[in-house]
C-alpha positions as CSV (number, residue, x, y, z in Angstrom):
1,X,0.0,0.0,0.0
2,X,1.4,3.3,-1.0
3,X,-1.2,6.1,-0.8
4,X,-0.5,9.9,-0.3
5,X,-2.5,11.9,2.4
6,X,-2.0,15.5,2.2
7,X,-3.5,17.0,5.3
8,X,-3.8,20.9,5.5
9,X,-0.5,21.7,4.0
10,X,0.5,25.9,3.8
11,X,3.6,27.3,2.4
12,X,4.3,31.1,1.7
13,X,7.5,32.1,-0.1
14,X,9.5,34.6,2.3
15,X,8.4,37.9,1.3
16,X,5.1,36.6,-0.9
17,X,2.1,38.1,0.4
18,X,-0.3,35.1,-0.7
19,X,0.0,31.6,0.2
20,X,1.6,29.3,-2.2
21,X,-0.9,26.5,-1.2
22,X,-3.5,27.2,1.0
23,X,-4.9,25.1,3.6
24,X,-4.8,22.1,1.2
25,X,-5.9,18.5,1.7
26,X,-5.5,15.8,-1.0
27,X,-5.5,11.8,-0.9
28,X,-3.9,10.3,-3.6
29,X,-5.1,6.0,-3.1
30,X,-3.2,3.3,-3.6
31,X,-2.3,3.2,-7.1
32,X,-3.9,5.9,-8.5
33,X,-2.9,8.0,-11.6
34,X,-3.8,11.7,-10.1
35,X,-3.2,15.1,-12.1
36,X,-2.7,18.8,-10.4
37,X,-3.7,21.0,-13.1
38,X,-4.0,24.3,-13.3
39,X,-1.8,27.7,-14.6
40,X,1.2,28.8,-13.6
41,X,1.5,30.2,-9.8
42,X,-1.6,28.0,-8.9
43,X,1.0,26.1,-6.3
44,X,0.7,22.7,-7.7
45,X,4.6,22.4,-8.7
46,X,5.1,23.7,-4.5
47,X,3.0,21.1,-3.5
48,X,4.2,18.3,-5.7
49,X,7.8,19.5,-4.2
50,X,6.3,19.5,-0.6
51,X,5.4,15.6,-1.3
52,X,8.7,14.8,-2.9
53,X,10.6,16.4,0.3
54,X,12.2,19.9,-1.5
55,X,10.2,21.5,0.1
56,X,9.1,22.5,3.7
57,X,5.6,23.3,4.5
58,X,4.8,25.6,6.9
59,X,1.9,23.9,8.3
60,X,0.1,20.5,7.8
61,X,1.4,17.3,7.3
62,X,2.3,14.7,4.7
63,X,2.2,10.8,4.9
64,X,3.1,8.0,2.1
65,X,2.0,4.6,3.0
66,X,1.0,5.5,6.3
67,X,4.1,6.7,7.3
68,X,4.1,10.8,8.3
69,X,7.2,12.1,6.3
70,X,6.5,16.0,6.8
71,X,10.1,16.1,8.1
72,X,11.8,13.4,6.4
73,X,14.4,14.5,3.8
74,X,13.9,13.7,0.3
75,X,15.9,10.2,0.1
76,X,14.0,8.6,3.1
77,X,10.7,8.6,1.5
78,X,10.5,6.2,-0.7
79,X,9.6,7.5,-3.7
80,X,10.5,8.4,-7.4
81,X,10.5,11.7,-9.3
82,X,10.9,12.5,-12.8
83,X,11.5,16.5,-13.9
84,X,10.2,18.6,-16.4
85,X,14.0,18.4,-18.1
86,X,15.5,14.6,-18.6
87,X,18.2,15.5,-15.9
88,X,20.1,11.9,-17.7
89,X,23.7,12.2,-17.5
90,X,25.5,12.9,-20.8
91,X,28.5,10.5,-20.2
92,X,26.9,8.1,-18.9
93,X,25.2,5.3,-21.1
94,X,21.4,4.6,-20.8
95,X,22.0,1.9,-19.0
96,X,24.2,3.6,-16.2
97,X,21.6,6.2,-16.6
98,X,18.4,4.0,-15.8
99,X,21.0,1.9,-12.9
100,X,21.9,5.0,-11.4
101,X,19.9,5.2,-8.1
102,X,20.3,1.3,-7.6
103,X,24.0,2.0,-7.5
104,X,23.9,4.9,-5.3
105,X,21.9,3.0,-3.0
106,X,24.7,0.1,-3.0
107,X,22.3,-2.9,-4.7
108,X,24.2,-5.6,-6.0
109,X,25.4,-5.9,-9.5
110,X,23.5,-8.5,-10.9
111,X,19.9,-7.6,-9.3
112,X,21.1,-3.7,-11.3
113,X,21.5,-5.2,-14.2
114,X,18.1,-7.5,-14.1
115,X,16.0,-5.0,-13.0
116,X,18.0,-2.6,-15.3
117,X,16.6,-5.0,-18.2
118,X,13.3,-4.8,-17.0
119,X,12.7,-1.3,-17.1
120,X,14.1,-1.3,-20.4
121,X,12.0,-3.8,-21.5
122,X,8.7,-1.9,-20.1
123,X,9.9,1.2,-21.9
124,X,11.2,-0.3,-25.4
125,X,14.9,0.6,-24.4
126,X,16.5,-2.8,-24.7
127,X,18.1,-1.7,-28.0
128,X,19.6,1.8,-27.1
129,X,20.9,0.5,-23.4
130,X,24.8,0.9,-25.0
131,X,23.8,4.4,-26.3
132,X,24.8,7.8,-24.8
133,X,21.6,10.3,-24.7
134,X,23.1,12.6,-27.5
135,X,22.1,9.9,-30.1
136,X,19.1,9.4,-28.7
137,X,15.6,11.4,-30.2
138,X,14.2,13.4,-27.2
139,X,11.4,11.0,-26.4
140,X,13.8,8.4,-26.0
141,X,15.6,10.6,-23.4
142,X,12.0,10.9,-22.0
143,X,11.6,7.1,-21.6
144,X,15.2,7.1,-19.9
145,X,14.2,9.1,-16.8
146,X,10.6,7.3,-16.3
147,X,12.9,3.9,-16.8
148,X,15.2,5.6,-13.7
149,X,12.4,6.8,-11.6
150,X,10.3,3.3,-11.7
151,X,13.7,0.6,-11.6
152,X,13.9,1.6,-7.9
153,X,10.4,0.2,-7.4
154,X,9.6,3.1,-5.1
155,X,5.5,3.0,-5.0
156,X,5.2,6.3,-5.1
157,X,5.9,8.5,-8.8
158,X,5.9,11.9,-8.6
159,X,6.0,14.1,-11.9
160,X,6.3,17.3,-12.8
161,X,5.5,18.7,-16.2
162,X,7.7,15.5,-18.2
163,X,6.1,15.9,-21.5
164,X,6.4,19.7,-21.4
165,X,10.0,19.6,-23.5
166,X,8.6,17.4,-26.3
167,X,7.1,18.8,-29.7
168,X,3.8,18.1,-29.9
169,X,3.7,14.8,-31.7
170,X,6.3,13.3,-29.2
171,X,3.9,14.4,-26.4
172,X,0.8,12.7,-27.8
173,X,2.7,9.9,-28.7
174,X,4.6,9.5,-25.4
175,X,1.4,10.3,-23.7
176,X,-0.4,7.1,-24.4
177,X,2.7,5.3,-23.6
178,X,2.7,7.2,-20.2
179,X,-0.4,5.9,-19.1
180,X,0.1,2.4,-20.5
181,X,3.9,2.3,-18.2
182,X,2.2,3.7,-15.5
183,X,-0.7,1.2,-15.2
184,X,1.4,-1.9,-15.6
185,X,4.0,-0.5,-13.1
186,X,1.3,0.0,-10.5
187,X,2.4,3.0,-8.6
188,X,1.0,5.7,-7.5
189,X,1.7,8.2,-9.0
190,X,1.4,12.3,-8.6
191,X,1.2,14.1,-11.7
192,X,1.6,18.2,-12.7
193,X,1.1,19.8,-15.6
194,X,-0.8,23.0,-17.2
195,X,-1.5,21.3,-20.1
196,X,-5.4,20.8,-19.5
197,X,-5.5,17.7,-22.1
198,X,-2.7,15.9,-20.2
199,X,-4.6,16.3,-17.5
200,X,-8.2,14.9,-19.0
201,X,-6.2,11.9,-21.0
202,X,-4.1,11.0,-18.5
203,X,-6.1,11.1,-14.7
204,X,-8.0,8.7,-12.8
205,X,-9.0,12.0,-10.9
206,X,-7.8,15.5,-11.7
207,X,-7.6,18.4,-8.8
208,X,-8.0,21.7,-10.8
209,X,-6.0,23.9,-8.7
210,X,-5.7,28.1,-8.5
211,X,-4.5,30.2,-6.2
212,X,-3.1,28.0,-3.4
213,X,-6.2,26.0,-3.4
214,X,-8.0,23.0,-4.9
215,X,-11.1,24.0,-7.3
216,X,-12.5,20.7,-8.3
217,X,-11.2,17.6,-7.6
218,X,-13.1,14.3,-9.5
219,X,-12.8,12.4,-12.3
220,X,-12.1,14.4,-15.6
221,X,-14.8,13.6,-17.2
222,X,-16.9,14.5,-14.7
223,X,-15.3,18.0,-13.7
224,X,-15.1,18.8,-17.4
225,X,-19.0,18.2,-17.9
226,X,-19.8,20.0,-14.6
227,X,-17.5,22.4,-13.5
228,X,-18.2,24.0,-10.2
229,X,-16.8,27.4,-11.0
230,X,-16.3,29.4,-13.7
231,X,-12.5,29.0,-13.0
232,X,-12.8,25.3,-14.0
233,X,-15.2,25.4,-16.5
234,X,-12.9,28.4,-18.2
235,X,-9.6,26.6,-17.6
236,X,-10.4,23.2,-19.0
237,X,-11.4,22.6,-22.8
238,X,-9.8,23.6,-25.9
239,X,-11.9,25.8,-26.9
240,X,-12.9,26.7,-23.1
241,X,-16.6,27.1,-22.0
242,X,-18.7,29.9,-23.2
243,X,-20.1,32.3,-20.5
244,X,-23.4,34.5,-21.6
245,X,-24.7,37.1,-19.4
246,X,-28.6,35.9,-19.1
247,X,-31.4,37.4,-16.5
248,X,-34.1,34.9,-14.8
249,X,-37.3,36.6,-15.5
250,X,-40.6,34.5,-14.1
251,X,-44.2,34.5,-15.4
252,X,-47.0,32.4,-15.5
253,X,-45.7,29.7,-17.7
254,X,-42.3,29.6,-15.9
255,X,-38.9,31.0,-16.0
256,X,-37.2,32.4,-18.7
257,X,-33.5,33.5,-19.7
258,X,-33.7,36.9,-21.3
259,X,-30.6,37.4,-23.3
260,X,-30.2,40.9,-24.8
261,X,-33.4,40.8,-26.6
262,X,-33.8,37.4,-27.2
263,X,-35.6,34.5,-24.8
264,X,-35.1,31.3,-24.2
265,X,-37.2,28.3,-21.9
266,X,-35.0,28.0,-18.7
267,X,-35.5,24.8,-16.4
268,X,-37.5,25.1,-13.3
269,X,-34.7,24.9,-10.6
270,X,-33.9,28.7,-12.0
271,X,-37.4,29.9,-10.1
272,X,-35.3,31.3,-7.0
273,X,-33.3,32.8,-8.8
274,X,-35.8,35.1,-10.6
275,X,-34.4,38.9,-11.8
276,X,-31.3,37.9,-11.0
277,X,-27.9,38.3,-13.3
278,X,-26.6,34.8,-14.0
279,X,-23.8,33.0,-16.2
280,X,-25.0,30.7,-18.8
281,X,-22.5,28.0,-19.1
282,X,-22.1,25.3,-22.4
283,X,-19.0,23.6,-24.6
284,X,-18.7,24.7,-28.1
285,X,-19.2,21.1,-28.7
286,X,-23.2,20.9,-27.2
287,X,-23.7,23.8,-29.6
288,X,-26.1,22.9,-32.7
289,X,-25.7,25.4,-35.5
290,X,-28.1,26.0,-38.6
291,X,-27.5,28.3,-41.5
292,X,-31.7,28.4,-41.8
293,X,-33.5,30.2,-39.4
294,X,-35.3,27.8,-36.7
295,X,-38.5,28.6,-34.1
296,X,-37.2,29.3,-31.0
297,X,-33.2,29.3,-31.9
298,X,-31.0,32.2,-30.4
299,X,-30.0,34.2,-33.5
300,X,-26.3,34.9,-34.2
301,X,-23.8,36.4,-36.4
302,X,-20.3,34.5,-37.6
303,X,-17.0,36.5,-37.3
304,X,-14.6,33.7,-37.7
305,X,-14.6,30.6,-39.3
306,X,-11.4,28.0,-38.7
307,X,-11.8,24.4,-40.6
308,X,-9.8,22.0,-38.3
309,X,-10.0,18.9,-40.3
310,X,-12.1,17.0,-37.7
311,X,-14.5,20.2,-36.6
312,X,-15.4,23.7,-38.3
313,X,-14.4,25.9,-35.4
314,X,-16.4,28.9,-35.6
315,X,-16.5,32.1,-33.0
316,X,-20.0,34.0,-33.4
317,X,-21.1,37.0,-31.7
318,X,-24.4,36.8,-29.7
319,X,-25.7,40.6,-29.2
320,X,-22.8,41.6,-27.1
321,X,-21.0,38.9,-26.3
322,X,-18.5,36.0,-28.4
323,X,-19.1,32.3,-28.2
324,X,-17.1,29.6,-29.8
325,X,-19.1,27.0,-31.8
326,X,-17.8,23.2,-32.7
327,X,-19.7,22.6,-35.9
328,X,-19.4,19.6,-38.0
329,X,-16.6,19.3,-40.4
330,X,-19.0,19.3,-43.5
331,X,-20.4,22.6,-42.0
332,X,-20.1,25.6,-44.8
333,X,-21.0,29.3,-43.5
334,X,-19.3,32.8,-44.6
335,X,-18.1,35.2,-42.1
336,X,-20.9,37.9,-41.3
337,X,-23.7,35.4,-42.3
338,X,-26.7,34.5,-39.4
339,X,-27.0,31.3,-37.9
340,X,-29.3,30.2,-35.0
341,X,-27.8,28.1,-32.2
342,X,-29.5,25.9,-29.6
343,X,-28.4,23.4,-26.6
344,X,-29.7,20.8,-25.4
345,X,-31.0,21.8,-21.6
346,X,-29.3,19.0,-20.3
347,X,-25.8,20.6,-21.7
348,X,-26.3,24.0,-19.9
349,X,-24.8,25.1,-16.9
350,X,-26.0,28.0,-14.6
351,X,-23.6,30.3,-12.4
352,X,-24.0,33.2,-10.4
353,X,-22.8,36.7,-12.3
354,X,-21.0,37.9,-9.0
355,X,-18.7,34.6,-7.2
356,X,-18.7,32.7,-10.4
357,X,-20.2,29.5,-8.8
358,X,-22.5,27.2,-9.7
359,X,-25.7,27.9,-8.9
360,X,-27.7,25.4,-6.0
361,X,-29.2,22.4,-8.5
362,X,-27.8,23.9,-11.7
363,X,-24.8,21.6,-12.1
């Protein structure tokens, strides 16, 4: 068993007037993939550090396997780490490279070299483990640390931003074979990145983190279908949620949302919540788009149009405000033309106009 509990953990930078992390509790469970997400100066590389022991927290505590290792240093915890750069050693052969920490830690010869082979093997090295890094493509260098960071069989993987230094074919490659190593290998592993994709491929659970603190925390699919916060639902997705200004107005057949000047049904749990300001949430991708005018559609006007090959990204202006629409890729339309949009009412999200949370049975 090798899970991580992360119990109220604070740490402020000398002279920083807000908390790196704030009052933070996390558990990571045995064998778990999990994903801190967020942009930069959220706090999830300090608290990655904090786990990995290169760091000290000012308050809370940390404890791997059941064992509190708030003040253990870094090489009594039991764990592995790989870095955003390869850190491999030029002179030294792959093979020296992946053996390095079993030889610092005085194992014998022959169990290095086995379990040398091993990781190799798991990482499709066994054919570059006479090679020095220089003739080896940077993915392969990639492979090389993860093979040094899971040889030591440690239980716990810690990682921060790895893929970050690849181009982006090497990271969507080596991202599938990520999670494949990962799952075989069993450990637990804690994972940081900004890169919100990474964090929806990759996860069993990602904590969306900003400012210090932990936004959402739940599986990806989950927090990316029902964000809590406008912070979450704005952060994750490529393009990122649409946000409309919208009032509640109530009459005798129900509640409405009055957008500019045009109306649209709004579900019943919106009644409290009558002349009030609100956020209308949805994903470019639970947009429908028509180029002929439909009953009852919100009207439109195009002012971008960007063919993608698998979608027809287009950004349209509603009254005031923008919206980014994921139409199919056979979808044709000119800048400056109409369309009419409509969402299904199970695909909308409701937040309040002033904190930015979701609204009370409007997730």
């Amino acid at each position: 068993m090798a899970d991580i509990v992360i119990d109220h953990l604070v740490k402020t930078y000398p002279g920083a007037t807000a908390r790196a992390t704030d009052d933070v509790s996390l558990t990571v469970a045995d064998g778990e993939f999990l994903v801190l997400v967020g942009p930069s100066g959220c706090g999830k590389t300090t608290l990655l550090r904090m786990v990995a022991g290169l760091e000290s927290p000012d308050g809370g505590t940390i404890a791997i396997a059941g064992r509190d290792v708030t003040d253990l240093p870094a090489r009594e915890r039991r764990l592995s780490m790989v870095f955003q750069s390869y850190a491999i050693f030029p002179h030294l052969r792959v093979r020296q490279n992946i053996g390095f920490g079993l030889t610092m830690r005085k194992v014998p010869k022959d169990e290095v070299d086995r379990r040398v082979r091993d990781a190799a093997a798991v990482l499709e090295l066994s054919d570059y483990l006479d090679r020095y890094p220089a003739q080896l493509s940077g993915g392969q260098r990639q492979r090389v640390a993860v093979a040094r960071a899971i040889v030591v069989d440690a239980g716990v993987l810690l990682m921060d931003e790895p893929l970050s230094n690849l181009d982006a074919l090497l990271r969507l490659q080596f991202r599938a074979e990520l999670k494949r190593i990962v799952r075989r290998v069993g450990a637990t592993t804690l994972y940081v990145t900004h890169d919100q994709a990474e964090a929806m491929s990759l996860g069993d659970r990602v904590a969306v983190m900003r400012a210090g603190r932990i936004a959402q925390l739940g599986p990806p699919i989950e927090v990316y279908d029902h964000p809590t916060e406008r912070f979450v639902g704005g952060f994750l997705g490529a393009p990122p949620m649409n946000f409309v200004p919208a009032t509640v107005r109530v009459n005798g057949t129900g509640p409405s949302l009055h957008i500019g000047e045009q109306v649209l049904p709004a579900p019943e749990h919106l009644d409290p919540y009558r002349d009030r300001a609100v956020l209308l949430g949805v994903r470019a991708e639970n947009l429908e788009v028509s180029t002929a005018e439909q009953p009852g559609w919100l009207t439109a006007r195009v002012e971008v149009v960007e063919p993608t090959g698998a979608s027809v990204l287009l950004t349209v202006r509603l009254g005031e405000h923008e919206l980014k629409v994921q139409a199919p890729p056979t979808f044709r339309v000119e800048p400056d033309s109409t369309v009419w949009l409509r969402s299904p009412a199970q695909s909308l999200r409701f937040y309040d106009a002033e904190t930015g949370l979701v609204l009370a049975g409007a997730a």
